[in-house]
N, C-alpha and C positions, 0 to 999 in steps of 0.2 A: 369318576363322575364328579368329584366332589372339586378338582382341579378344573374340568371344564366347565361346570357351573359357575366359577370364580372369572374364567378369562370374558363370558358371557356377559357376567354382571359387571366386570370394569368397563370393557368395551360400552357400554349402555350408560354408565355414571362418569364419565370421561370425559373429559371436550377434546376438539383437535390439537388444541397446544398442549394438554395435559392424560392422554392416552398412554395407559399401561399398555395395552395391545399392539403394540408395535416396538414393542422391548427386542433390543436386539438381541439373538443368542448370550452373547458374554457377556450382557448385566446383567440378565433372570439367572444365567447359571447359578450365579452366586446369593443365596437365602441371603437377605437382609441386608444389604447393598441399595445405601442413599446416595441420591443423584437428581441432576435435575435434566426435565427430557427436553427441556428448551436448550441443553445444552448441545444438543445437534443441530448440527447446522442448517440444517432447512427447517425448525422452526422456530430460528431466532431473527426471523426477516420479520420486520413491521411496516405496513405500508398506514401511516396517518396521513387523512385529508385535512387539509386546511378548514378551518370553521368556525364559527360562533360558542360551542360549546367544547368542552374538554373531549380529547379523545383517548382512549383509555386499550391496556391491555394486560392481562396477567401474566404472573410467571408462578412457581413451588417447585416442591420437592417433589421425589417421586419412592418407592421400597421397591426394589428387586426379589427376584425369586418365585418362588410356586405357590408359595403360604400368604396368608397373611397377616400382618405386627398385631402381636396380641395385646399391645399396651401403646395408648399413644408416645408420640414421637415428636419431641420437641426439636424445630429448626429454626437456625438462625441465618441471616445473608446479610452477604455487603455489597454498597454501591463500590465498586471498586477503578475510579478512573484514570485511576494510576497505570491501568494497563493499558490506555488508546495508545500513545505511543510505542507500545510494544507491538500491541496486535499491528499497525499501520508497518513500521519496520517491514515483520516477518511475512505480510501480506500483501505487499505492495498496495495499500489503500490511501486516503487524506480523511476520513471517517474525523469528523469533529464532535467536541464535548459538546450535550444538551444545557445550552444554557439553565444554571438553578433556577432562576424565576419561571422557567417555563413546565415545571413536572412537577408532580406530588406523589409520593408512595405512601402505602397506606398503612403500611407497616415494614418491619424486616425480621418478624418472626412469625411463625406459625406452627402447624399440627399437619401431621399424619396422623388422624386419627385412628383408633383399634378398629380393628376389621375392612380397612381402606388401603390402596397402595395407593395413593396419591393424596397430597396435604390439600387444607383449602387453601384458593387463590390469593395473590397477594396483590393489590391495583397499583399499578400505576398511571396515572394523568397526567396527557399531556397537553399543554393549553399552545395550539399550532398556530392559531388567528395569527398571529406578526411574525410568525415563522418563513422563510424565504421558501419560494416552489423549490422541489427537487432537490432542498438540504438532506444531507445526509450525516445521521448523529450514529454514535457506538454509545450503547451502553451496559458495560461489563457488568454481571450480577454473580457474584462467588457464595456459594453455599461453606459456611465458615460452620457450623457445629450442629450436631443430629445427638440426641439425649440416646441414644442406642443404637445399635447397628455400625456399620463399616461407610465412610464417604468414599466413593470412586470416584478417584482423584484427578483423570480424565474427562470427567463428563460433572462434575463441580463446580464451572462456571460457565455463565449464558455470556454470548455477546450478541446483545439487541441490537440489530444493525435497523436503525428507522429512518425509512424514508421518508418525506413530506411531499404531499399527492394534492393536488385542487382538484376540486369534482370542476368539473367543464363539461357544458352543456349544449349541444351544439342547434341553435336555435332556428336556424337557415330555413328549411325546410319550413317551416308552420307559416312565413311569408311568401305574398305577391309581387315579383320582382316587374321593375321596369327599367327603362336605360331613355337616354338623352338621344342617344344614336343608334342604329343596331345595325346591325350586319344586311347589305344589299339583297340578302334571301332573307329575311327576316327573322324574328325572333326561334321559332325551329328548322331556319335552316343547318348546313351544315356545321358552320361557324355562328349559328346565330347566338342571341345572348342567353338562350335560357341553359347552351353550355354551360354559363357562368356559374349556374349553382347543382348541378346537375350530380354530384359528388363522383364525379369520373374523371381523375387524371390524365384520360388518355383522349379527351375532348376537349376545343376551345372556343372565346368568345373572340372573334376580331372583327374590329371595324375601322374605316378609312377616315381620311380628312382632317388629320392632324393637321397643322399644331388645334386644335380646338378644347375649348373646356365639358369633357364629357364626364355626366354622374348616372349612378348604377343607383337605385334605391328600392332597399325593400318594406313592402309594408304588411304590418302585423293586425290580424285582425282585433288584439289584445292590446296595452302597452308593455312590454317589456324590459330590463333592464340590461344592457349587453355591458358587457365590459374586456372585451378584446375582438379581434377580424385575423382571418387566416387569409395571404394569398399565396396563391401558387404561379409560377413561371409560367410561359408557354414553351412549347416543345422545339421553338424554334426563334432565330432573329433576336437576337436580345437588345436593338435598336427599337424593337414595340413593346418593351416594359415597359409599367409604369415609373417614374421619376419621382416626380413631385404630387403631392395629395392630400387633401383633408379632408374628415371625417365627422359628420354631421349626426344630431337626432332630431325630431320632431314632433310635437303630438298633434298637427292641425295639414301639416306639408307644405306650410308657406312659413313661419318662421324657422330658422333653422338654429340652434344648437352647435358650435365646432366643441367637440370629445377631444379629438385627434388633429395631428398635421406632422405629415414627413417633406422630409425633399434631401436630395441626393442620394434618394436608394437606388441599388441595384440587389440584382441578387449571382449567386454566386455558381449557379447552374440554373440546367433546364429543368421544367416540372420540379422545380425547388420551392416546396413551402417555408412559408416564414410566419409566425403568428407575434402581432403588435398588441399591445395591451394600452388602456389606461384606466383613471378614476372615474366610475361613474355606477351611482347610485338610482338613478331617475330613471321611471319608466317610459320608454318613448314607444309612441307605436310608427312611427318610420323610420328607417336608419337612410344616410348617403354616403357613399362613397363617391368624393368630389377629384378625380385624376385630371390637375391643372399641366402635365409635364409629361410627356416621355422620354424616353433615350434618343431622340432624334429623326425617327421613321413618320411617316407620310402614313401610316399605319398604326393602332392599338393591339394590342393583347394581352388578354387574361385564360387563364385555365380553368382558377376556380376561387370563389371568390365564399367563406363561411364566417358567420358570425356568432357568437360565443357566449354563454355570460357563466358565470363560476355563483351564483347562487344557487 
């Protein structure tokens, strides 16, 4: 009774990264066996969003066994970077170092306290704001000394594998779209243009009368602030891509705002997304997308056309 009372109570005072409950067979075997659980592999992944504020996660120790430490338990750890390059060798990875400027830890000691198999949390902060999307850092964390007990020597060091995330927000949908030209059956025909935002790859916008300067514009009942557009290929003809384009905001729909401007794209398949990005802070409530160019067709197409902002 007095064993299952105990797996009850950890399970309940545990977080997911720091759960006795999920002790594998061969570390509880063994009474008083320190280790750390983020030293498994699956919870040593970090997904940090990009932001304004620090984002943060913990790591500790952990006490194996049935009992438990009748005396606190003093741990120590080390940043230990000297191992990226090993880990990258033996794992075919490019996992780069977090640059200093960018973390803080909060410490590199702590307690297992009497009566607890798990020590309190240790923080780390990471400050992601000028961090690149989709970097990917290691950060090796080695349990170096426990004031009692035995370290398993396998399960002794974490590697933080942190990814960097932007929240993206896909705003499309909350606007009134309108087009310059639309499709001979009109806006819900079967090609017509409210294809264009309809979040269905497997629908399109096309209309004729090319070479002409056709814009797609949506407007927000709000002002909003976007700061990237996603388009997508059509299924077919890649002579009715668009080419060349600039991208506008507006708060009135008669002065316009240029964000963006391409020319020379293609893309590299059909129904192929591509998301362009730039700087913009200002809330507009109309966006344009102004398509001065296509690949050469007597004809336009679009698949799907979304707008974005990462606040």
């Amino acid at each position: 009774m007095r064993i299952y009372l105990k797996i009850i109570a950890a399970c309940i005072s545990i977080s997911a990264l720091m759960t006795a409950c999920d002790k594998k067979d061969e570390i509880t075997s063994e009474e008083g066996v320190i280790y750390m659980t983020q030293a498994i592999d699956a919870r040593s992944s970090i997904d940090l969003l990009i932001a304004d504020t620090a984002q943060s996660f913990t790591f500790g120790g952990a006490y194996g066994g049935q009992l438990y430490p009748q005396q606190d338990i003093q741990l120590s750890f080390k940043l230990d970077t000297g191992l990226i390059a090993a880990y990258n060798a033996s794992h075919s990875t490019s996992y780069e170092k977090l640059p200093v400027d960018k973390y803080t830890i909060s410490n590199l000691e702590t307690i297992i306290r009497s009566g607890r198999t798990t020590s309190d949390g240790i923080k780390v902060s990471v400050d992601t704001k000028t961090l690149p999307k989709d970097a990917e850092y290691l950060m090796p964390i080695t349990l170096q000394t426990a004031s009692t007990g035995k370290i398993n020597e396998e399960l002794k060091t974490a590697y933080f594998k942190i990814k960097i995330s932007r929240k993206e927000t896909d705003l499309t949908s909350m606007a009134t779209l309108t087009v310059s030209k639309d499709n001979n059956d009109g806006p819900n025909g079967g090609e017509g243009s409210a294809k264009l935002v309809d979040n269905n790859l497997t629908t399109k916008f096309l209309t004729g009368g090319f070479p002409i300067v056709l814009w797609m514009q949506l407007k927000f009942p709000e002002a909003v602030s976007i700061q990237s557009y996603k388009l997508t290929s059509g299924n077919d003809a890649p002579e009715r891509d668009p080419k060349d384009w600039k991208f506008f905001g507006s708060n009135d729909g008669n002065t316009w705002v240029e964000l963006d401007s391409k020319t020379n794209q293609s893309f590299s398949g059909r129904t192929q997304t591509v998301q362009y990005e730039f700087e913009n802070d200002t809330p507009y409530s109309y966006y344009r997308w102004q398509v001065e160019k296509n690949n050469g067709s007597d004809a336009f197409q679009i698949t799907e056309w979304r707008v974005i902002t990462f606040k």
